[in-house]
C-alpha positions as CSV (number, residue, x, y, z in Angstrom):
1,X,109.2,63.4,139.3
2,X,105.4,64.6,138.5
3,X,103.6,61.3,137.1
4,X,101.5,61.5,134.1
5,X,97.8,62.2,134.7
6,X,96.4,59.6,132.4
7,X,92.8,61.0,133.2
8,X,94.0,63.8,131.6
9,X,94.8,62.1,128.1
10,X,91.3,62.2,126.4
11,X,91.5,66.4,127.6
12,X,94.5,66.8,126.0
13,X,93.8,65.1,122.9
14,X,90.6,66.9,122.6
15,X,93.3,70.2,122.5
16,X,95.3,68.2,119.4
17,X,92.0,68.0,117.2
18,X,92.0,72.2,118.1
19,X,95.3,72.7,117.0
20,X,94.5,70.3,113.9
21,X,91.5,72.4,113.0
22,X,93.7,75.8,112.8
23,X,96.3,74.0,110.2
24,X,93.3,73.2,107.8
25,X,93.1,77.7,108.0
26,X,96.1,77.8,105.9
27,X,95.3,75.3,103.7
28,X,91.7,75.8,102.9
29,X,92.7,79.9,102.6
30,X,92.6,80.3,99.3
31,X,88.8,78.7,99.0
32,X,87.6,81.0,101.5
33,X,89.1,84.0,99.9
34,X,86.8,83.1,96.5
35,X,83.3,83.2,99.2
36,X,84.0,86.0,101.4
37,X,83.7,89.4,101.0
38,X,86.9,90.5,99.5
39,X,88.6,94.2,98.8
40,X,90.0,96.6,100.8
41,X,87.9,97.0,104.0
42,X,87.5,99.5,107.2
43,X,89.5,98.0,110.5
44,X,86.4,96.9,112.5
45,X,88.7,94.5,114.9
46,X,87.0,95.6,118.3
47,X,89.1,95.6,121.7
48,X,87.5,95.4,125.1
49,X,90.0,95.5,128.0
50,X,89.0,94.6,132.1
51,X,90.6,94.5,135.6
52,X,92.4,97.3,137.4
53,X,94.7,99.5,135.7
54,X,98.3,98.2,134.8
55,X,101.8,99.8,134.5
56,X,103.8,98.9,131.1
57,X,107.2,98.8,130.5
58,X,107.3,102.5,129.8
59,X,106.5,103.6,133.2
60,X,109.7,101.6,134.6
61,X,112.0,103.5,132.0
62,X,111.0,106.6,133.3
63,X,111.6,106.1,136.7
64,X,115.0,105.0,135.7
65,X,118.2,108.2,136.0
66,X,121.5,108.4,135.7
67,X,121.8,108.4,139.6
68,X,119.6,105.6,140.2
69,X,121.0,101.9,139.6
70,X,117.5,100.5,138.3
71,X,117.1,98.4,134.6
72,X,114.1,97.4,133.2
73,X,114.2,93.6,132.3
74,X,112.4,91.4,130.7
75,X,111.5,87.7,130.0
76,X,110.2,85.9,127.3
77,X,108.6,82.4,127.4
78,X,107.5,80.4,124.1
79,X,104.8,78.1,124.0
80,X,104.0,75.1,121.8
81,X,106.0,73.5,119.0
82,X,110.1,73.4,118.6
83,X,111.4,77.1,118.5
84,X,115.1,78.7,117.8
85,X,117.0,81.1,119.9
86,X,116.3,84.4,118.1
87,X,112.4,84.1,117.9
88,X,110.8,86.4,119.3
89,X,113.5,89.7,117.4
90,X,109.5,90.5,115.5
91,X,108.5,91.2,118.9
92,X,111.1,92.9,120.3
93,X,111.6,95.1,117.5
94,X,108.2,97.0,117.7
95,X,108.5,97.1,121.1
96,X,111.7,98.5,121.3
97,X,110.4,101.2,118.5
98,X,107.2,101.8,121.0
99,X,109.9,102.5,123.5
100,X,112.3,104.5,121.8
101,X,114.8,102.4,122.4
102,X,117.3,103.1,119.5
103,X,120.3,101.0,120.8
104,X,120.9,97.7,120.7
105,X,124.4,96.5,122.4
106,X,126.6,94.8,119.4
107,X,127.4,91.7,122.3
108,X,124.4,89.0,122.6
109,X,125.0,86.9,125.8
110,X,123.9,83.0,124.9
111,X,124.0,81.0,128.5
112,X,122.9,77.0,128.2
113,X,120.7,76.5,131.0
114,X,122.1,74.0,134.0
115,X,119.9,73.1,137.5
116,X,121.7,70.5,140.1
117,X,118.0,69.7,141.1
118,X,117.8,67.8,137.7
119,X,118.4,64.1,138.3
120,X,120.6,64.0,135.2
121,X,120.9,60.5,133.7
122,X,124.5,59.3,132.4
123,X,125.1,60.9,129.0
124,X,122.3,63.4,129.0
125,X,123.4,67.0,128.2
126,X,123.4,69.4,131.1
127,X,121.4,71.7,129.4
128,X,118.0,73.2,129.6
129,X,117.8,75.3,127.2
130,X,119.2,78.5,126.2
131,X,118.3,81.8,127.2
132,X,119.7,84.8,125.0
133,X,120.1,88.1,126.7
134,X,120.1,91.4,124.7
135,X,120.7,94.9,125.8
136,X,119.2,98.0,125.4
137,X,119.0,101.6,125.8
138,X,117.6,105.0,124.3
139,X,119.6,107.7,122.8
140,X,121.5,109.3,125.6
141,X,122.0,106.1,127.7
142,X,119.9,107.2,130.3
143,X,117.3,104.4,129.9
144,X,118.5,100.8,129.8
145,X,116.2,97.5,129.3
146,X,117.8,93.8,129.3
147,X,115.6,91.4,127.4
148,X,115.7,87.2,128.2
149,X,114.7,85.2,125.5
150,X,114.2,81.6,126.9
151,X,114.4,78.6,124.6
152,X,113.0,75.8,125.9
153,X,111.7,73.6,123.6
154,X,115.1,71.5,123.1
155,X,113.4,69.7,126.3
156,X,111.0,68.4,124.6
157,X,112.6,67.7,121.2
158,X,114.1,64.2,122.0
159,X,111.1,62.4,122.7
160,X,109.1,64.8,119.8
161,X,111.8,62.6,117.8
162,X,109.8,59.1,118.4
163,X,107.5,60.5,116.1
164,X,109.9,61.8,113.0
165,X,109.2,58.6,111.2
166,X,105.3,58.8,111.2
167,X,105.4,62.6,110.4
168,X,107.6,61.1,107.2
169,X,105.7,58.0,106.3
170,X,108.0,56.4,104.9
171,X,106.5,52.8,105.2
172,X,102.9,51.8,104.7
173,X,100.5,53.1,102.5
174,X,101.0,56.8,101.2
175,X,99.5,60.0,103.4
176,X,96.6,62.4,101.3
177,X,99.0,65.5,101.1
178,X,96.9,67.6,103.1
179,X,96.3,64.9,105.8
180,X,100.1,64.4,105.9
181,X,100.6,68.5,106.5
182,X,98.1,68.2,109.6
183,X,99.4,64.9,111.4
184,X,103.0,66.2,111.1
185,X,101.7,69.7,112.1
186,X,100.3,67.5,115.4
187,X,103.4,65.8,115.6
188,X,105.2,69.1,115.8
189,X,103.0,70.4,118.7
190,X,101.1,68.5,120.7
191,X,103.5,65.9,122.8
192,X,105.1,69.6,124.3
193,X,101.8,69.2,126.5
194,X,101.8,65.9,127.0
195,X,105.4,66.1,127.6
196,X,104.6,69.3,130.4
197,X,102.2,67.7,132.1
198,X,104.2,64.4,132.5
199,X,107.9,63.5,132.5
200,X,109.1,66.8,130.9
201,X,107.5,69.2,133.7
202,X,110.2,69.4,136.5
203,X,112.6,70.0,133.7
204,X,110.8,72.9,131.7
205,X,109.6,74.5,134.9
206,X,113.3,74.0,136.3
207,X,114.5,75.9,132.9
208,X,112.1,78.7,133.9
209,X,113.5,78.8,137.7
210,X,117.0,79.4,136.1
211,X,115.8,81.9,133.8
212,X,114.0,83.9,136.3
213,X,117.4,83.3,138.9
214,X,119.3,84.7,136.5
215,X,116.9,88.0,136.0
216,X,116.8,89.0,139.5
217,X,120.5,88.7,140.3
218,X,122.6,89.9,137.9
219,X,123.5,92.5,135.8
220,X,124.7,92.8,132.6
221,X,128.3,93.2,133.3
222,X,128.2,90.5,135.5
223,X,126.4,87.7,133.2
224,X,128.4,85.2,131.7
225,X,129.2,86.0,128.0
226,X,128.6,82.1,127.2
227,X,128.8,78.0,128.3
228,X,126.7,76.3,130.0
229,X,125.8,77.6,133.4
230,X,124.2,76.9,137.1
231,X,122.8,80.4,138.1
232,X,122.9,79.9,142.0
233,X,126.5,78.9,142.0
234,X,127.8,81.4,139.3
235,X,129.9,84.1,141.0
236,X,128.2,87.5,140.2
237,X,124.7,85.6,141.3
238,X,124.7,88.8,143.9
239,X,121.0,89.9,143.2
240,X,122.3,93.0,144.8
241,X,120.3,95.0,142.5
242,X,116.9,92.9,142.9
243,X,115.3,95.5,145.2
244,X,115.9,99.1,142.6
245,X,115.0,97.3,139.6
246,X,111.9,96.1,137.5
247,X,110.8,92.3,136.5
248,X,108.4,91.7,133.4
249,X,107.3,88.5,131.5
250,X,105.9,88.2,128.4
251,X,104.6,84.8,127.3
252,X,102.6,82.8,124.6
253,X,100.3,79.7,124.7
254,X,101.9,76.9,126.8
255,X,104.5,79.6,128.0
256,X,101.6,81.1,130.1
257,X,100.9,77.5,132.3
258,X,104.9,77.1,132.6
259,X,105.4,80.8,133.9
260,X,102.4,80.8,136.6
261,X,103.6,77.3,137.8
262,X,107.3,78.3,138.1
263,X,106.0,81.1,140.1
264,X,103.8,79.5,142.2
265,X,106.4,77.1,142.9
266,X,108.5,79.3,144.4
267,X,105.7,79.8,147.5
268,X,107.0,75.8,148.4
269,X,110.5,76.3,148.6
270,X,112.0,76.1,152.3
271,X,115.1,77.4,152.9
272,X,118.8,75.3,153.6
273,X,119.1,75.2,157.4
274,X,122.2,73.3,156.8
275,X,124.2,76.0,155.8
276,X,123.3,79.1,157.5
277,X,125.1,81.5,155.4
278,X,122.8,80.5,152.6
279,X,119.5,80.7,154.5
280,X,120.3,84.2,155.5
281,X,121.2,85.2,151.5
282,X,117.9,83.0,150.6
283,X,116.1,84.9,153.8
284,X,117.0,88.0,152.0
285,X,116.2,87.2,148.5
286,X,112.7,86.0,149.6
287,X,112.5,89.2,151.6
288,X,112.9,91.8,149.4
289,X,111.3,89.4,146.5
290,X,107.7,89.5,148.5
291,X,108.3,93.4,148.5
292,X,107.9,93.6,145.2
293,X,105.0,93.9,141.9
294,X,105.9,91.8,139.0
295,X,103.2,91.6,135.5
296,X,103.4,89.0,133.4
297,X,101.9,90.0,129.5
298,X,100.0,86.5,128.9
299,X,98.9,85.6,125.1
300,X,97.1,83.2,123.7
301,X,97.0,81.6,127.7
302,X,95.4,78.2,128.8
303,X,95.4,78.6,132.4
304,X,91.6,77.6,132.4
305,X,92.3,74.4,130.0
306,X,95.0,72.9,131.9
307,X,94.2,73.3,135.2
308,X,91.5,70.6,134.6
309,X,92.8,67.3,135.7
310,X,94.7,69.5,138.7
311,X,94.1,69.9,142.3
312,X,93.7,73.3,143.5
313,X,96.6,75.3,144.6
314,X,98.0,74.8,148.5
315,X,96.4,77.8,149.2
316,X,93.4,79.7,147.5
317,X,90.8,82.6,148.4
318,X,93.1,83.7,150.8
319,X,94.4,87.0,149.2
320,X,93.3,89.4,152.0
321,X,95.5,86.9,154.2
322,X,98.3,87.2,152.0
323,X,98.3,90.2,150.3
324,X,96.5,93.0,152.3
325,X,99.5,95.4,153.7
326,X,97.8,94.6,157.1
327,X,97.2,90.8,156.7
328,X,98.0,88.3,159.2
329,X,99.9,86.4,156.7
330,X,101.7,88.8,154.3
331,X,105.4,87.5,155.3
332,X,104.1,84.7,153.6
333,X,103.4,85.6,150.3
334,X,105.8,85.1,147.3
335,X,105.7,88.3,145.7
336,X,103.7,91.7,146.8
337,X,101.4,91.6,143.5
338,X,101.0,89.6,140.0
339,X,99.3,91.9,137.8
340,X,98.4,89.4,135.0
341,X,97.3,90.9,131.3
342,X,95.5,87.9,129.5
343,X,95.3,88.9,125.6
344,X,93.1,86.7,124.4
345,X,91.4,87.0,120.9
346,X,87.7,84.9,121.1
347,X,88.0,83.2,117.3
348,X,91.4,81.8,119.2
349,X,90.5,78.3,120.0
350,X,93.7,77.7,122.0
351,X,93.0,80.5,124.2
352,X,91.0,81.3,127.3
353,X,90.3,84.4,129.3
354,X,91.2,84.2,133.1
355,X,87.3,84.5,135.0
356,X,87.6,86.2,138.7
357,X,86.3,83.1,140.1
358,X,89.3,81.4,138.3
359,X,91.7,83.4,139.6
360,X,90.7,83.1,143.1
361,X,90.4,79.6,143.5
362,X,92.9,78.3,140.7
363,X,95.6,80.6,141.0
364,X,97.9,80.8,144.5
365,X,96.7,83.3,146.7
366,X,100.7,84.1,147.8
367,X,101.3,85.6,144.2
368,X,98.8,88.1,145.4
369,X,97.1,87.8,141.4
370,X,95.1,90.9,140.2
371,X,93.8,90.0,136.3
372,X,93.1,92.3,134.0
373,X,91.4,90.7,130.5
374,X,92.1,91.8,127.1
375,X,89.9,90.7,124.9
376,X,90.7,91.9,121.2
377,X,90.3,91.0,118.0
378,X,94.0,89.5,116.4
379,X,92.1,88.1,113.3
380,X,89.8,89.4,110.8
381,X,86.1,88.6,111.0
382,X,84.4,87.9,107.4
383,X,81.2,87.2,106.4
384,X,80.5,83.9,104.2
385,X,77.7,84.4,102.1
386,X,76.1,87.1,104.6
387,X,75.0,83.8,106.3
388,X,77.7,83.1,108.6
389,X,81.4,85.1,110.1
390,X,84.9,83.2,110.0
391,X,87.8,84.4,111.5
392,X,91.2,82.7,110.5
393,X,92.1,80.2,114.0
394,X,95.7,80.4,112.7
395,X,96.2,84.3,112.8
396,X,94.0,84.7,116.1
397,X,96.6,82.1,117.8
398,X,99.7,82.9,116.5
399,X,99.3,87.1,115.4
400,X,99.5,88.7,119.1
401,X,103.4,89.5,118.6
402,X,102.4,91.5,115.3
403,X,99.5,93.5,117.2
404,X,99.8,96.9,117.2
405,X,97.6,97.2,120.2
406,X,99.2,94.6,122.3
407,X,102.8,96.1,121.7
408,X,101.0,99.2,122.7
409,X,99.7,97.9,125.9
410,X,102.4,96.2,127.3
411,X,104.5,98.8,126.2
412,X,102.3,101.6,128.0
413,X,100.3,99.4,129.9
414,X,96.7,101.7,130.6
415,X,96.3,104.1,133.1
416,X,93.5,106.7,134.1
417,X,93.5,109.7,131.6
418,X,96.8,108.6,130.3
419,X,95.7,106.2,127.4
420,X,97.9,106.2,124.6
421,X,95.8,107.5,120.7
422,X,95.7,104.5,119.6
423,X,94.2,102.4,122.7
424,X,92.2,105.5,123.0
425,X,90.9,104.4,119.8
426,X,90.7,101.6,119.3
427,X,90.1,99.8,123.0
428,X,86.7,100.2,125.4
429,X,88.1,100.0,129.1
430,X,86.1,98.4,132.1
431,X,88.4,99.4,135.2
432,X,87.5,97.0,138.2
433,X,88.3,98.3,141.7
434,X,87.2,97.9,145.1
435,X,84.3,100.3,145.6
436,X,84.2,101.4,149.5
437,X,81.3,101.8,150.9
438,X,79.6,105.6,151.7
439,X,79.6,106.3,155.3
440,X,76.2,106.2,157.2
441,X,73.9,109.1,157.6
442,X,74.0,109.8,161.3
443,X,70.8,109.5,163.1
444,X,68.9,112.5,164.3
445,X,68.5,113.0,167.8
């Protein structure tokens, strides 16, 4: 089990008086709105966008035919504070519109999440959490897309409880209202990183490893409708389709840490020389796994926050190594390529965008990372008296789902002359690429 980092507390707490700061938003909104410039004003949001070009969802659809066995699928992965199957359908919806994906099978497929590497304690529910798989395709069938919606947060929610009686107050002196709306707003939120980066991590991350198991091998037909499920040891775990078919992740706030550590997680795993059978499937798997490109859609991330307090990965600066077709350790690597799209709005105080250095020496080389950094605008900018600009904390942190351009983005990703209108518009692009060097004049004789 991962101990707490107790050096860490006073870093984490620092991130609770952030999150406090973006409840007062709400509840000072209405005083802001009497100082600020009000009416109807032009969109100036700006959007700058740089790294390497990135494929989008898109781009997988249409490589997709009826005589080729590959689906599109995606995962989701919440961050902070206690969430319900179901929450991300705002998301999915204009995504699914910026697809054209028109239908949406009638059967929803709810599996309660189960791991045997969990040291379950007598009376504890098998479960961690639920992940909710949809399907869908365009018109004429011809394009199909499975979405996984992981809920986590039920993880968390029995130790969040400890707290239920100081978010009501029912004993000792009364609470200010407002003061009462931000501690049990803290109450609500914060302990899900305490709880990560202590006793809860093995179990959240293990929720992750079953979600992600249960994307790579298997098909729709061959999920389970419902129950409470072990992906590994479920029957149509084949992943006979892993190599044809394509493998997002989309994910928010704390979801971001949770994802990349899952992944990088998966570098560490040896295989079961006990039972050979099972090392050649896990050979295999692994195989055609670090043959492939992945791109996880991060918003709102906190890689940069939350790996203070951490050691450095096992292995860092060592992507030529790893990830160069020729390099001496490619068999190595977990995956051929992370492409990592960090939407990150600057008035978003719980946010952070992913430096080069960062990614280099914080991030393990064997995911073969290549960042690209979105930095846009999710909240308005206003001026107070023409003396000073606010920007709503709450919107900027919590309005990436409702963005236009970010649906656009992951749904398109960008590409050279093929930007959509409205990224066209509305988004400056600063590609980053290795520049090769112009071959020497020769020397006169």
């Amino acid at each position: 089990m991962r101990p707490i980092n107790l050096k860490r507390l006073p870093l984490l707490m620092g991130s609770a008086c952030l999150i406090i700061l973006t409840g007062c938003s709400s509840i000072a909104k209405g005083i802001t709105e009497a100082v600020i410039d009000g009416g109807p004003q032009q969109d100036t949001r700006q959007c700058e966008i740089e790294g390497p070009e990135f494929d989008g969802i898109q781009q997988s659809l249409n490589q997709q035919s009826s005589s080729s066995p590959k689906i599109t699928k995606v995962l989701m992965v919440h961050g902070i504070s206690s969430h319900l199957p179901g929450y991300s359908s705002g998301l999915q919806k204009k995504l699914y519109d910026k697809l054209n994906l028109t239908i949406t099978d009638s059967e929803v497929k709810n599996i309660e999440l189960d791991s045997a590497q969990i040291q379950w304690k007598d009376g504890d529910p098998h479960t961690l959490g639920t992940l909710r798989i949809t399907r869908h395709t365009n018109a004429d069938h011809t394009q199909e897309l499975l979405f996984y919606e992981l809920t986590w947060s039920p993880i968390s929610e029995p130790q969040k409880q400890q707290l239920a009686a100081d978010s009501a107050n029912n004993e000792g002196l009364p609470r200010a209202s407002i003061n009462g709306t931000l501690k049990s707003f803290m109450n609500a939120t914060v302990p899900d990183l305490l709880i990560y980066n202590g006793n809860g991590y093995n179990r959240i991350t293990a929720s992750v490893k079953e979600s992600v198991c249960w994307m790579l091998s298997n098909n729709w037909e061959n999920l389970p409708d419902k129950g409470v499920h072990e992906c590994e040891k479920w029957e149509g775990s084949t992943f006979s389709n892993l190599s044809a078919d394509d493998h997002f992740f989309i994910t928010h706030s704390l979801g971001s840490r949770i994802t990349i550590d899952t992944i990088q997680n998966f570098g560490n795993i040896t295989a079961d020389n006990s039972n050979p059978t099972k090392k050649d499937i896990q050979d295999k798997i692994r195989k055609d796994v670090s043959k492939k490109d992945f791109t996880v859609f991060m918003m709102a991330n906190q890689l940069p926050l939350l790996q203070m307090g951490r050691d450095t990965p096992e292995v860092s600066n060592e992507e030529k190594t790893y990830c160069a077709a020729n390099g001496t350790m490619a068999e190595k690597r977990v995956m051929r390529r992370m492409g990592i799209v960090a939407f990150s709005d600057p008035n978003d105080i719980l946010s952070y965008p992913v430096p080069l250095d960062f990614t280099t020496s914080q991030i393990d080389s064997r995911i073969c990372p290549a960042v690209t950094n979105v930095s846009l605008n999710i909240a308005e900018q206003k001026n107070l008296f023409d003396a000073a600009s606010f920007a709503n904390p709450m919107t900027a942190h919590s309005g990436y789902m409702e963005d236009d351009r970010v649906i656009d983005l992951i749904a398109n990703g960008m590409k050279k002359n093929q930007m959509t209108p409205l990224v066209a518009q509305k988004c400056q692009w600063l590609e980053t690429a290795t520049i090769k060097s112009k071959p020497e004049k020769k020397k006169a004789n």
